[in-house]
Phi, psi and omega in degrees: 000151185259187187296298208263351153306317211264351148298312180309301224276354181274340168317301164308269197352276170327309182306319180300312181256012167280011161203135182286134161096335153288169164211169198253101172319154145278335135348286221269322176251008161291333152310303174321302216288316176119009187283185165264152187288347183291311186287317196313299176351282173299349161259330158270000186241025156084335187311319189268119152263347178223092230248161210288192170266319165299317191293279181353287194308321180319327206270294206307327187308314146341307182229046176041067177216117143318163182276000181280334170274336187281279166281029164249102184222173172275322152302352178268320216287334170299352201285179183231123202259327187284039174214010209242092164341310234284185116013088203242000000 
């Protein structure tokens, strides 16, 4: 899996349980985060593989997270950047 699958997938992740029985669109958090939904977009649907540090952090901000909580889960902290394509 690459870097920016393993954003994708903590996003989803997030989206799923910040709210019980519920999920948070992406809509809904390019509104929290202040982002435009075209970048959300574009980052969930992999066109951004390397989306900037400020948008992160915005997302984390989103889901009451530092960006430091935000990436810290165990598949990023296992990851191997010399196994990675895209462009870092």
């Amino acid at each position: 899996m690459q870097y920016s699958e393993l954003l994708v997938q903590r996003i989803h992740e997030l989206c799923n349980r910040k709210k019980p029985n519920s999920t948070i669109s992406i809509n809904h958090l390019a509104e929290m985060s202040g982002l435009r939904q075209s970048t959300v977009n574009n980052i969930m649907q992999g066109n951004s593989k390397n989306p900037k540090i400020k948008t992160l952090h915005k997302i984390a901000l989103a889901f009451n997270m530092t960006l430091a909580d935000f990436l810290d889960f165990d598949e990023l902290n296992k990851y191997a950047f010399d196994n990675d394509t895209d462009d870092i």
